[in-house]
N, C-alpha and C positions, 0 to 999 in steps of 0.2 A: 708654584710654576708661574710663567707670565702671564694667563691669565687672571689669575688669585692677586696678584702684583697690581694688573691692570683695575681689577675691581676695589682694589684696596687706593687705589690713587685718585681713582676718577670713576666714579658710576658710568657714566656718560661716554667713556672712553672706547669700553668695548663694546661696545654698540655702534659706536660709529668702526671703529675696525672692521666688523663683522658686515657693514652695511657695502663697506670699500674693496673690502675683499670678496663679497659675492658679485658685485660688479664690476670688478676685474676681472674674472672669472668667467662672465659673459661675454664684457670684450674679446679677450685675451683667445678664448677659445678653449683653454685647458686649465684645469687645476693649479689652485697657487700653490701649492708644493712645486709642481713641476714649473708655470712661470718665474720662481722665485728661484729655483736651481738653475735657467735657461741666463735670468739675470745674472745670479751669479757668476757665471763663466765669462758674460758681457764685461764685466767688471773688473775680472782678475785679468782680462786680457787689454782691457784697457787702462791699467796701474802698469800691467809692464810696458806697453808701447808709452809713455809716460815717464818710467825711471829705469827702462833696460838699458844698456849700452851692449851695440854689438864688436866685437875687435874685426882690427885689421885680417887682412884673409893672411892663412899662413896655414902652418902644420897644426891638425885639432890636435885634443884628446885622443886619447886611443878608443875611448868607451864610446865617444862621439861617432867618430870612426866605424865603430863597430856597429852602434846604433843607427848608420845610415846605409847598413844593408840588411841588419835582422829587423829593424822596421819599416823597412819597405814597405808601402802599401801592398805591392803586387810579390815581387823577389821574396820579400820578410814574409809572406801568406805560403811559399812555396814551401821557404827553408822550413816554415815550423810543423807545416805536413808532414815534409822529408825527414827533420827532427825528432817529429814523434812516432811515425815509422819506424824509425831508428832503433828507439828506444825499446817498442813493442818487439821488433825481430831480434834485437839483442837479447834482451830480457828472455826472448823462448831459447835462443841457442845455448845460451851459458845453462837455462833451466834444465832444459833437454841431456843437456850434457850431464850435467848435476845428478839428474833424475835416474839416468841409466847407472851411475856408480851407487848411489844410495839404494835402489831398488832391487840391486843383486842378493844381498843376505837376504831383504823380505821375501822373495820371490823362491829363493831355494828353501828358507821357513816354510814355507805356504804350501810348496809341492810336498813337502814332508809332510805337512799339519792335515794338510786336505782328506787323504782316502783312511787316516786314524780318527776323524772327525763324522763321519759315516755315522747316524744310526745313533749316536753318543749326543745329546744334548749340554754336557757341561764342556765337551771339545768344542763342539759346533760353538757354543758363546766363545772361548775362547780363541777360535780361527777368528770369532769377530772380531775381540778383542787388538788381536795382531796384527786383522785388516785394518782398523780404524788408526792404529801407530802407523802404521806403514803409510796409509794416505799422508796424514799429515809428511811424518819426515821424507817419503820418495817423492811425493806426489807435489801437493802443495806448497811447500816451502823452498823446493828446487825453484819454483817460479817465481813464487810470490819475494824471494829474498833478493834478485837481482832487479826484478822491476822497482823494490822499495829503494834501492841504490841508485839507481841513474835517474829516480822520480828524484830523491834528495840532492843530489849532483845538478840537476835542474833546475833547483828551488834553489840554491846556495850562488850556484853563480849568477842566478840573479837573470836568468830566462824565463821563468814563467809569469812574473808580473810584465813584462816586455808581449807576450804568446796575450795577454788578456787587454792589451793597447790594443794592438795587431787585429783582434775580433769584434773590438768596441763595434765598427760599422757594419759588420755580419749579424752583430746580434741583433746591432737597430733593427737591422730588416726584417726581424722574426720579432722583435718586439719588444725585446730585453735589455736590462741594462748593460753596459760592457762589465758591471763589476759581477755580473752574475755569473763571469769566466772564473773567478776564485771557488764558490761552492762547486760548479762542473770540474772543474779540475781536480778537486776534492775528492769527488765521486767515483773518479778513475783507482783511488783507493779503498773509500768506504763510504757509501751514500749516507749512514748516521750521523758523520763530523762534517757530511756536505749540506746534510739541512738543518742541523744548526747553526753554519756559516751562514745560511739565509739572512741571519740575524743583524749582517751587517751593512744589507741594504735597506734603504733610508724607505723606500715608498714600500707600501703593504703590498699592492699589485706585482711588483717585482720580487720578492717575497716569495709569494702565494706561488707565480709564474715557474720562478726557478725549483719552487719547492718539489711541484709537481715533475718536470723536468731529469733533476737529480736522481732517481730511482730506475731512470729509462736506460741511464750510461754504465755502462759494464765494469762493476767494482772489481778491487782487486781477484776475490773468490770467484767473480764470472768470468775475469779472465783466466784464472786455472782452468777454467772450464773446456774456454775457447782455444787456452795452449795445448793441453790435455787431450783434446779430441780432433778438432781441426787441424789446428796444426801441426800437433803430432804424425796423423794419420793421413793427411791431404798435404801438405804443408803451408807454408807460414802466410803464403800470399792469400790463400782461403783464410785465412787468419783477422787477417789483413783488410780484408772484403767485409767480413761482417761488422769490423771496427767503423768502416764507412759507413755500410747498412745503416749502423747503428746512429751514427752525425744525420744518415739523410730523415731517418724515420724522428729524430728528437727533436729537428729543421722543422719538420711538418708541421710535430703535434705542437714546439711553440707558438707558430706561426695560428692555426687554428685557435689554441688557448687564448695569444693576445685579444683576436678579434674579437672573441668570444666573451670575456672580460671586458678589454675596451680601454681607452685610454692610452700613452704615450711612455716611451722609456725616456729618463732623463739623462742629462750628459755624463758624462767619465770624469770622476776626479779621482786621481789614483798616485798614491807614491812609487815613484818607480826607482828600486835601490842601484846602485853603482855596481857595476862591474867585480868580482870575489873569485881567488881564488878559493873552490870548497875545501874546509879545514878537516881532514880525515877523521879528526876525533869528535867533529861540531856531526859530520855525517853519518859517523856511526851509532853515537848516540840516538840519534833522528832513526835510522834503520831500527834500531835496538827497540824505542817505545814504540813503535809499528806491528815489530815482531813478536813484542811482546802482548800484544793486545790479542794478537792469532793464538800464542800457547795458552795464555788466561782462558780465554774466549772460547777461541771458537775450536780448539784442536780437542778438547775436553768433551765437547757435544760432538764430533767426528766421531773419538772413541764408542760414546755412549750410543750412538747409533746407530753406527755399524754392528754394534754388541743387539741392540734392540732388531735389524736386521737380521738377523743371523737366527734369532729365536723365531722372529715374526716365519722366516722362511722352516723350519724347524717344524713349527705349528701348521704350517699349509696355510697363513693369513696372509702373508704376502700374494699369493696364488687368488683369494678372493678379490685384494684390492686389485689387482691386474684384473683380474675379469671385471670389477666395477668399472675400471677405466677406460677397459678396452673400446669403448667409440669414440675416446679423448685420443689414445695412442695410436691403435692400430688401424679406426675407424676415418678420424679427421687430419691427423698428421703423417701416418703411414711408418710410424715405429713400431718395434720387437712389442710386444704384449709386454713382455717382462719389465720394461722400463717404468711403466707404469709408478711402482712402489715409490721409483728414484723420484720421481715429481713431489710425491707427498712427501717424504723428507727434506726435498729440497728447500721449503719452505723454509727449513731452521738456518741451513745456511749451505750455501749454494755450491760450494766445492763436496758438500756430499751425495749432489747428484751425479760427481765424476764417480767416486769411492765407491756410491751404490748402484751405477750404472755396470761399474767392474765386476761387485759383487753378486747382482741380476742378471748379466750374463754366462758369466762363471769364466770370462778372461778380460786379461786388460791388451790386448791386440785386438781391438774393435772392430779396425779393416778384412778381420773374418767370419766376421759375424753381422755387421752393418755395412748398408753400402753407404757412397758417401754423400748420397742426397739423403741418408736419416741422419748422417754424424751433424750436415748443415745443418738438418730441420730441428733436429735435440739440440743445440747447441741454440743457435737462433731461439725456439721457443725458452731457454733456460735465462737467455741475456735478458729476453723481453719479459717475462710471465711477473709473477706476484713477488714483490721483494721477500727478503728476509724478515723474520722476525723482528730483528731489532729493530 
């Protein structure tokens, strides 16, 4: 490394570096990482006012063009709310729609399965069995397969490194770097491949920041959650509402963490690609390894434990855990007792706190059995609570 380099040239060398750099550092006021990244930008900005040439004014680029309203400071902040509003209430309607045709066979299985399952332990696993298929393909995949589409369609055309420009100065003010918008946007998928994204910012504090961060924001399975139960049963704008909650409550705890920790975010250097039409086959693909991470994954542990539900309920243990809970549910939140179980599952992964909230009730038309300050409060505590396993 440079050090080894420095010691091998000159004894005397890094010692005097070391002596320069801690008195820099006193001047300077901050860390030479971060004076040295501050320089950097000094630099590059002053090579181009040096060897840019600007043209005559005339007709841009189209991308130019385009980039002088989706990055607006103000306008380009609006569109990309309104953008990802967009996306989210699309993503439930087509799910919605999805969800009601793939759920009819399940739902006429299950009214047959149901009252031959009575009393019968090897039915009762197997009504789980059927529930655990049915979440995934009625439940989960209705939603989760259209948000993985218009997130890809997003990423191809070449919006969402533009959406992490846009927030560079938002994030300063909570303390973060702007490239910490790549792992957050991540996370809106799968907070696992968003803390390992961490990896690609430069300072450890930034890192550390985002790390924490990433687990706060409502992965793809907590939005099942949130399509699922709010928006299904309240609609989409409750939906919608919590999406916010969730920016304002992540706003806070960076801003707390930065001070907390200490120290400075450094500037934005970021490629930002050109303008693409998305190529159907480059986006299906992209959908396809997504989707396919949920059938490997996680739709395998659904099955398993709605099957492990179904017994647990069978044996009268689900009944104990609800009474364990019950100062957690019915005490301090003001939900069903019965939901209780659905928390501790939820733990493995989070679309089967919708699956087991269905199967703890004993319907999936929640609005007759919950009002809709518990579908908030369950919902809200499921985005927020303990991540998943992985």
């Amino acid at each position: 490394d440079v050090e080894h380099a420095a010691r091998q040239a000159d004894g005397t060398l890094l010692p005097f570096a070391e002596e320069h750099r801690d008195a820099l550092v006193r001047v300077a006021g901050q860390t030479a990482r971060d004076f040295v990244s501050v320089r950097r930008h000094e630099v590059a900005s002053d090579i181009f006012s040096a060897v840019a040439r600007t043209t005559a004014p005339g007709k841009r680029p189209f991308g130019d063009r385009l980039d002088a309203v989706l990055m607006h400071p103000v306008l380009g902040l609006l569109l990309a709310v309104i953008a990802m509003a967009a996306l989210f209430v699309t993503a439930f309607f087509v799910g919605d729609f999805l969800a009601g045709i793939v759920a009819i066979p399940f739902d006429a299985l299950g009214e047959w399965l149901g009252p031959l399952a009575e009393g019968s332990l090897l039915l009762t696993l197997v009504r789980g069995l059927v529930d655990g298929i049915a979440a995934g393909a009625g439940i989960v995949l209705p939603y989760l397969l259209p948000l993985l589409v218009l997130m890809a369609l997003y990423e191809d055309f070449g919006y969402l490194p533009r959406v992490a420009f846009l927030i560079d100065g938002l994030f300063h003010r909570i303390g973060l770097h702007g490239k910490s918008v790549v792992p957050l946007i991540l996370s809106y998928g799968c907070s696992v491949p968003a803390l390992m994204a961490t990896r690609i910012l430069e300072s450890p504090r930034d890192r550390v920041l985002t790390g924490l961060l990433a687990p706060l924001l409502p992965c793809s399975a907590r939005t099942v959650v949130i399509f699922g139960v709010v928006a299904a049963f309240m609609g989409p704008q409750w939906a919608l509402a919590i999406f916010a909650i969730n920016l304002v409550v992540a706003g806070v705890v960076g801003r707390v963490l930065s001070s907390v920790v200490g120290g400075s975010a450094t500037g934005l250097v970021m490629e930002v690609p050109p303008y693409r039409v998305p190529v159907p086959a480059a986006v299906a693909k992209k959908v396809w390894f997504r989707v396919r991470d949920f059938l490997v994954n996680a739709w395998p542990i659904l099955v398993v434990a709605s099957v492990a539900m179904s017994g647990l309920e069978y044996a009268g243990v689900a009944d104990a855990i609800n009474t364990a809970l019950r100062p957690l549910t019915a005490g301090l939140l003001g939900l069903p007792v019965a939901v209780g179980v659905t928390l501790v599952f939820g733990f493995l992964r989070k679309e089967l706190a919708l699956l087991l909230l269905f199967q703890a009730l004993g319907t999936t038309h929640l609005a007759g059995v919950m009002t809709a300050a518990q579908m908030m409060g369950f919902t809200l505590f499921i985005v927020f609570y303990v991540p998943c396993v992985a």
